[in-house]
C-alpha positions in Angstrom: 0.0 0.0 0.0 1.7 3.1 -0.8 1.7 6.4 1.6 -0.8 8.0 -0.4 -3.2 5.7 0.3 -3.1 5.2 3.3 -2.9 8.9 4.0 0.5 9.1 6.0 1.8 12.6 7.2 4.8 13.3 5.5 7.7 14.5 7.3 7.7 17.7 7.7 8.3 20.4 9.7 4.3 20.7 10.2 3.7 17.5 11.4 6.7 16.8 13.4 4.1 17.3 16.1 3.0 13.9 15.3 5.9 12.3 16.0 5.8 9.1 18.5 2.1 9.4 19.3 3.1 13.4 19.7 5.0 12.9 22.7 7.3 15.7 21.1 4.3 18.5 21.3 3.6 17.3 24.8 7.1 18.0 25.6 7.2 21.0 23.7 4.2 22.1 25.6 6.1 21.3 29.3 9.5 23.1 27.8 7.4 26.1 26.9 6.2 26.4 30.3 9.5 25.9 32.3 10.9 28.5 30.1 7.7 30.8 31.2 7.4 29.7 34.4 11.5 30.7 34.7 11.1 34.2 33.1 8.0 34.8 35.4 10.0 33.9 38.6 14.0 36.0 36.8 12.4 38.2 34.3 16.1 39.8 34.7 19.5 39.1 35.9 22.1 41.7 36.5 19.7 44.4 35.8 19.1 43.2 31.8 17.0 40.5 30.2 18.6 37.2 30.2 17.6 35.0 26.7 15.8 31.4 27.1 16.3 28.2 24.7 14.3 25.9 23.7 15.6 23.4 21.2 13.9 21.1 18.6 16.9 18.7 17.1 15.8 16.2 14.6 17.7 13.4 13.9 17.7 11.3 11.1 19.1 7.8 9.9 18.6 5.7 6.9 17.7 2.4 7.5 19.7 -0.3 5.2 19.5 -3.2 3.2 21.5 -5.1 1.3 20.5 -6.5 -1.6 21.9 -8.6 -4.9 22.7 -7.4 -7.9 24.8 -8.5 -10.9 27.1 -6.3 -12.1 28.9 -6.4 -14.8 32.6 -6.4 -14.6 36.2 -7.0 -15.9 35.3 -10.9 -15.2 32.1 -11.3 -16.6 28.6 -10.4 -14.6 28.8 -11.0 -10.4 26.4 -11.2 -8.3 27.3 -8.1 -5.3 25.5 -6.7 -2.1 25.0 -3.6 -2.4 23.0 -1.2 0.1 20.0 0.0 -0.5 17.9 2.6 1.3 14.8 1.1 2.6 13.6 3.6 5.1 14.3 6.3 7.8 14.5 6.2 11.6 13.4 9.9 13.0 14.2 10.8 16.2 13.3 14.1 18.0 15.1 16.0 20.9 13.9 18.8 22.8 16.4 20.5 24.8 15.6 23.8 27.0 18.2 26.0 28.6 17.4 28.2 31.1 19.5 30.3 33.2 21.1 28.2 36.5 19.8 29.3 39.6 21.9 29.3 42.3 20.7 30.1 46.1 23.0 32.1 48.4 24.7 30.3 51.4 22.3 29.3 54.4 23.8 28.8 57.5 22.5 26.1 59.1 22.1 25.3 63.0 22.9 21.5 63.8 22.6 19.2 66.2 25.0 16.6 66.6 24.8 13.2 68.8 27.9 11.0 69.4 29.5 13.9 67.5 27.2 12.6 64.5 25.2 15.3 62.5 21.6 14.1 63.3 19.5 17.6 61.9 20.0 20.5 60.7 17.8 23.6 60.9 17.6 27.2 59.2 16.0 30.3 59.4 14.1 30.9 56.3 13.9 34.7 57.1 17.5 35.8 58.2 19.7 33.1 56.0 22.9 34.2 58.1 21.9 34.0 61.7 19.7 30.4 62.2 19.7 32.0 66.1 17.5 34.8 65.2 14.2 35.5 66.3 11.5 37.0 63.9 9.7 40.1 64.9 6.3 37.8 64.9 8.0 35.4 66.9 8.8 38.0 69.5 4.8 39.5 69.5 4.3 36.0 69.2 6.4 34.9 72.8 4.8 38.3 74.0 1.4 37.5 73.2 1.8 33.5 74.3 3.4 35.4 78.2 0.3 37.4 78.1 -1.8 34.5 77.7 0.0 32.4 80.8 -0.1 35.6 83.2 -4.0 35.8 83.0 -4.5 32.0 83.4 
């Protein structure tokens, strides 16, 4: 049955979409939001616009066999493999770059048993001093004394 008849997308750049049951538009789809998700959350670095990628690589290798034919040569006709074409193997890739992200240093309060590192705490509001108290945490010590002296 030839590709006509059967009504086969040919392989183009419009239906590379379709490509393995369009598992490369769904991750198109989930590349496209990282890289939008990313810009929302950095929409600059060092005060100027920082570039996102987002690349669609297609691969593609022929598919061989070998086949007989005579040729005719200086010894009379021989019979010779020679490789035919018999079909393509397509691959997609889609690669996103986005900008590395890179957290400051958090110190880190531990507590250590047997001289064993068994946690390790942080403050997530002061990243340099895990020892220090929150404003709210102070109303909230105030507040909680309050509570105890009227009981």
């Amino acid at each position: 049955m030839s590709n006509a008849v059967r009504n086969l997308p040919q392989l183009t750049l419009e239906n590379l979409h379709l490509l393995d049951g369009g598992k490369l538009k769904r991750q198109f789809k989930l590349a496209i939001g990282r890289v939008l998700e990313n810009i929302s959350e950095f929409p600059v670095r060092n005060g100027k616009p920082e570039t996102r990628e987002i690349n669609i690589k297609v691969i593609v290798a022929p598919t061989i066999k070998k086949t007989k034919r005579p040729i005719e040569g200086p010894y009379g006709v021989q019979e010779v493999e020679v490789p035919e074409i018999s079909g393509l193997v397509v691959k997609a890739v889609i690669k996103d770059k986005l900008p590395i992200f890179e957290s400051g240093n958090v110190i880190c309060k531990v507590e250590l048993v047997n001289g064993r590192l068994r946690d390790a705490t942080f403050n997530p509001e002061n990243s340099s001093n895990p020892d220090q108290m929150s404003l709210l945490d102070d109303l909230d010590d105030a507040l909680d004394g309050e509570d105890d002296s009227e009981e």
